[in-house]
C-alpha positions as CSV (number, residue, x, y, z in Angstrom):
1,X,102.3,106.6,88.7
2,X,99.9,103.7,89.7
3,X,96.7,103.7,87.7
4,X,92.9,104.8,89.6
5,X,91.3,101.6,87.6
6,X,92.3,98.4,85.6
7,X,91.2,96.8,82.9
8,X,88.5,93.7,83.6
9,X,86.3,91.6,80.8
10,X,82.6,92.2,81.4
11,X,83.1,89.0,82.9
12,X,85.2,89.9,85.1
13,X,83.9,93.2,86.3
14,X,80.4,91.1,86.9
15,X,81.9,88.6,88.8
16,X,84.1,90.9,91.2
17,X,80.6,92.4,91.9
18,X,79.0,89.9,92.8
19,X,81.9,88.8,95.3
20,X,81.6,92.2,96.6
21,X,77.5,92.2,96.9
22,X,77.6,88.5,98.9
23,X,80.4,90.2,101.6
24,X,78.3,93.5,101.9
25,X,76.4,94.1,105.1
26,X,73.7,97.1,105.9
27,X,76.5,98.4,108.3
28,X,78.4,99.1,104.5
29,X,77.0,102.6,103.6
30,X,76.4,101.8,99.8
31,X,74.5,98.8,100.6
32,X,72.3,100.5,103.5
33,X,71.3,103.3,100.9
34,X,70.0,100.9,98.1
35,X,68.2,98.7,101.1
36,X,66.0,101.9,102.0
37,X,66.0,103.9,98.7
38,X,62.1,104.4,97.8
39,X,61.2,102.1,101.0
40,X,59.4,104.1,104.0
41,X,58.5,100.9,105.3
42,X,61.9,100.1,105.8
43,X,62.9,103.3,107.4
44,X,59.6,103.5,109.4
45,X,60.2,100.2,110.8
46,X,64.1,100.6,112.0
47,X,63.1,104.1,113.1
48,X,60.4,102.8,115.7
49,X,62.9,100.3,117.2
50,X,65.9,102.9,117.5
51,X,64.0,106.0,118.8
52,X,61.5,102.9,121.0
53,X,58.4,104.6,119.6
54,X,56.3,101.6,118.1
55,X,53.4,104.1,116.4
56,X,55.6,106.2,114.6
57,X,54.5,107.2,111.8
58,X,56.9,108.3,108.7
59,X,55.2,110.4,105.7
60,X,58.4,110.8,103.9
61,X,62.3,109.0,103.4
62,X,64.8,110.0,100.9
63,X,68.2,108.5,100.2
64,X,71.4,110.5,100.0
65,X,69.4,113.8,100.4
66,X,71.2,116.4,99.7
67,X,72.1,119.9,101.7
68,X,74.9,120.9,99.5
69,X,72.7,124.5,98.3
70,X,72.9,125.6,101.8
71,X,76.7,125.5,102.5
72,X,78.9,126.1,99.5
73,X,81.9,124.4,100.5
74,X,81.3,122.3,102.9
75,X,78.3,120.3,101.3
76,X,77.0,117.6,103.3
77,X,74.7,114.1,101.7
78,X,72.2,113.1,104.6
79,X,72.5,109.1,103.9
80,X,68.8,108.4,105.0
81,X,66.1,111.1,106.0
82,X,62.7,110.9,107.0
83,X,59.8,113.4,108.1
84,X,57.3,111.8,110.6
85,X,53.3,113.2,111.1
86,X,54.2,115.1,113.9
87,X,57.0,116.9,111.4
88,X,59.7,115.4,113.2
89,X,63.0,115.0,111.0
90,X,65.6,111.9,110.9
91,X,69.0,111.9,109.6
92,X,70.2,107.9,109.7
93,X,74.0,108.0,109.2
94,X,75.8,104.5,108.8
95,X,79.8,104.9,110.1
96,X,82.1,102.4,110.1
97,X,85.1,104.3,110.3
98,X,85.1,106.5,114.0
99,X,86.5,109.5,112.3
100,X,82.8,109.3,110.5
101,X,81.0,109.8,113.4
102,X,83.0,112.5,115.8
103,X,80.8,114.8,118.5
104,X,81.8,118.0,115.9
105,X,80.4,115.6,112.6
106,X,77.0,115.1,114.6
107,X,76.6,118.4,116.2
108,X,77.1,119.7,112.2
109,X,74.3,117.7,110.5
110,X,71.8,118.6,113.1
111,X,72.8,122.6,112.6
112,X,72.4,121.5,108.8
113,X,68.8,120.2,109.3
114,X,67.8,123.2,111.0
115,X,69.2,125.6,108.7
116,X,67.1,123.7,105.8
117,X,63.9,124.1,108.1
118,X,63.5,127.6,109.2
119,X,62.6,130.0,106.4
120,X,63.0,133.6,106.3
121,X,61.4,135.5,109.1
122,X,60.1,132.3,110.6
123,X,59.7,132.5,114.6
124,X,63.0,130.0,115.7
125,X,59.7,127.5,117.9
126,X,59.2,126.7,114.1
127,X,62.1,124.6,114.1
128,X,61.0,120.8,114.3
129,X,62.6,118.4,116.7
130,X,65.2,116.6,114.8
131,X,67.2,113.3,115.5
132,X,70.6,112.5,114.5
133,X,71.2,109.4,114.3
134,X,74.9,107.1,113.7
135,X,75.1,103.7,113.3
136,X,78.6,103.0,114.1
137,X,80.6,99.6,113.4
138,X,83.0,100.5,116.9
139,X,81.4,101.0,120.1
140,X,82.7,104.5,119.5
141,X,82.6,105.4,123.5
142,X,83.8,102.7,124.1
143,X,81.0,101.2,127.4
144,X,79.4,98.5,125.8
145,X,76.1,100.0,125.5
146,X,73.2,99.5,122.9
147,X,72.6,103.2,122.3
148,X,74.1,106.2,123.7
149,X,71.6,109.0,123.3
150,X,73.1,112.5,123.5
151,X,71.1,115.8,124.9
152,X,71.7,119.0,126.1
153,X,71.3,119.4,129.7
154,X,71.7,122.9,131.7
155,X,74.3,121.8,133.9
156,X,73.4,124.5,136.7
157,X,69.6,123.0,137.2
158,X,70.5,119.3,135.9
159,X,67.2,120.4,133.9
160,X,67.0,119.3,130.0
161,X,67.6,122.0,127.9
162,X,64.8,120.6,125.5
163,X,65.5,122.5,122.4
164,X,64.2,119.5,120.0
165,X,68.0,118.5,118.9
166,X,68.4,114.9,119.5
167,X,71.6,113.2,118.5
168,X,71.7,109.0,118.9
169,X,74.9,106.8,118.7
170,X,73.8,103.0,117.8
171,X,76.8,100.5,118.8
172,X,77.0,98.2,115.6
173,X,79.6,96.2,118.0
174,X,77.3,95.5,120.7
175,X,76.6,92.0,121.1
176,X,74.8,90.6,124.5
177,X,73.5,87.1,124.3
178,X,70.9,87.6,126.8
179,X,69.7,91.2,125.4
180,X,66.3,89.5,122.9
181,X,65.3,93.4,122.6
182,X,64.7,94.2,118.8
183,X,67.0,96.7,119.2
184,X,69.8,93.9,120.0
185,X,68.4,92.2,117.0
186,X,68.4,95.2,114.7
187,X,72.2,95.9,115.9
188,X,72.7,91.7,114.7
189,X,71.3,92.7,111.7
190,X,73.0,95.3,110.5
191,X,76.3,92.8,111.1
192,X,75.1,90.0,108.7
193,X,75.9,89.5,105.2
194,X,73.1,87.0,104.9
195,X,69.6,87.1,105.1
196,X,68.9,83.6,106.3
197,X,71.1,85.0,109.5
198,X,69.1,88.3,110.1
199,X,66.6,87.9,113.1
200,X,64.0,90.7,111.8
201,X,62.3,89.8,108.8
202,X,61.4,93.2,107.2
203,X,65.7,93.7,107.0
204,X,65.9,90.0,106.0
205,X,63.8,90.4,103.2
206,X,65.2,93.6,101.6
207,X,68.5,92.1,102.0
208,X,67.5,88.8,100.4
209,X,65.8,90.4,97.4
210,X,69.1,92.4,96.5
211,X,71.5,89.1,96.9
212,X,69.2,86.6,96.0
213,X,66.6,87.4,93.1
214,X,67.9,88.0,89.5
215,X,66.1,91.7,89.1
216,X,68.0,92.6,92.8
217,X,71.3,91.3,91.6
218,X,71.0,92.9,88.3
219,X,70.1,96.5,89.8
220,X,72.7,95.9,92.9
221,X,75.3,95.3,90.1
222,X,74.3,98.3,88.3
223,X,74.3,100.7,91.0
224,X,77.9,99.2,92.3
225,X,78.7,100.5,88.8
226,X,77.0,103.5,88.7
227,X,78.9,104.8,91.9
228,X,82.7,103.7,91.2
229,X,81.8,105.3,87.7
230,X,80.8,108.5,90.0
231,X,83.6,108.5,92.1
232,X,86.2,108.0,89.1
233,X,84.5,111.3,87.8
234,X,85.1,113.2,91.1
235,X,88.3,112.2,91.2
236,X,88.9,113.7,88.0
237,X,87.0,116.5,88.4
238,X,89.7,117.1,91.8
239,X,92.6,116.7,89.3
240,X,92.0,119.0,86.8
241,X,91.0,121.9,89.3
242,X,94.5,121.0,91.0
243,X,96.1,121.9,87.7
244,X,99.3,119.8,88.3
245,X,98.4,117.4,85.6
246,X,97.5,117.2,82.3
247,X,94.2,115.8,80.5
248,X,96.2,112.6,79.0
249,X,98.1,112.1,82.3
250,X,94.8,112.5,84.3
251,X,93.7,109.9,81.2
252,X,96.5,107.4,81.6
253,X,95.8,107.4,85.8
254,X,92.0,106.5,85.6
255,X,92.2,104.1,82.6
256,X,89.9,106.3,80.6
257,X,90.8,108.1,77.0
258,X,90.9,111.7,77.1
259,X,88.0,112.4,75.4
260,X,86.4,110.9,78.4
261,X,88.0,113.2,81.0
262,X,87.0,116.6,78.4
263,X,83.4,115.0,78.4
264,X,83.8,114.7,82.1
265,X,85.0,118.2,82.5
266,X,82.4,119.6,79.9
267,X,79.5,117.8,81.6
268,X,80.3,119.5,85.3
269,X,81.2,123.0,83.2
270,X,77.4,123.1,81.9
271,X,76.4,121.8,85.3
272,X,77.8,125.0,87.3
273,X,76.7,126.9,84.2
């Protein structure tokens, strides 16, 4: 049995971050989440170009927000969402993979948001108008457009259905060298591992704080920790509620002692408590 994790010097821990944190690219989910954690002005600013509305106005953003009280098993982690003044709701979702970002996947996270909306007894016209949105690495239709905007339609009248749901499919492949739209650029953007590349400065700037300035690095390599530290502890969290092995194999597979994997288990025990 192949171990989870392997042994690295500080050293070398660091510097495989740092290799990581040059290649990474705001189409990489875990480096999109740290660029717009606790920055509306970021979210604000890449909303208006996607939905091509250049006064909207976001009141609130939240990183990895989290629906999981709602649906027992089948939790879901809203990557970035935003309220705007007129209470409309955003759900950004970054995909590189297409089975990330299938018809089923979107037409889930948009029942999700309006389940978390309507309270009991509310009247169903409370429910806000909500957008969906996936920024996918594939042009995952596969037509070479930008954006592929997906509504509802009553097929008998060719009418809109206009129930508020809005779900948006950006095409992180597109590339046009005529297209000088900012949602081109924005697309470009999202592509780029560099900041002295990136066309729109707001994006630049975030990007070049987090590879380039000692506090960015620093908290970039902390929360690259932080998260394969996480997902070790989910992972061992699956094997002991699988019950096929036991604590010092499930110690000898992640690289950690056993008293790590009882702290682990103990910790999530007075969690659900």
């Amino acid at each position: 049995m192949s171990k989870l994790k392997t042994q690295l010097t500080p050293e070398e821990e660091r510097q495989k971050n740092l290799e990581q944190l040059a290649n990474y690219r705001p189409l990489d989910d875990d480096f999109m989440r740290e660029l717009f954690r606790n920055n509306l002005e970021l979210a604000q600013f890449v909303l208006r170009i996607i939905i091509g509305k250049p006064d909207l106005k976001l009141i609130k953003e939240e990183t990895q927000y989290d629906l999981h009280h709602l649906f027992g098993e089948r939790s879901i982690c809203l990557d970035v969402f935003g309220v705007d003044d007129d209470d409309q709701q955003y759900d950004i979702e970054v995909q590189r993979q297409d089975k990330g970002a299938t018809p089923k996947r979107a037409r889930y996270h948009s029942s999700a948001m309006d389940i978390d909306n309507l309270k009991e007894k509310q009247q169903f016209d409370k429910l806000p108008n909500t957008y969906v949105i996936f920024i996918t690495e594939n042009d995952f239709f596969g037509k070479g457009k930008a954006v592929y905007p997906i509504e509802r339609m009553n097929l008998a009248t060719g009418d809109p259905f206009d129930d508020g749901e809005h779900i948006i499919y950006i095409n992180g492949a597109y590339d046009n060298k005529e297209d000088n739209s900012d949602l081109a650029k924005l697309i470009h953007d999202f592509r780029c591992s560099k900041a002295d590349d990136m066309l729109l400065s707001p994006l630049a700037d975030r990007t070049r704080y987090f590879k380039e300035t000692p506090e960015g690095v620093e908290y970039m390599c902390k929360a690259m920790e932080d998260r394969i530290n996480e997902r070790v502890k989910i992972i061992v969290l699956k094997m002991l509620a699988d019950g096929n092995l036991s604590k010092e194999q499930i110690a000898a597979f992640t690289d950690l002692t056993v008293e790590q994997v009882e702290s682990i288990e103990a910790e999530f025990k007075s969690v659900s408590a």
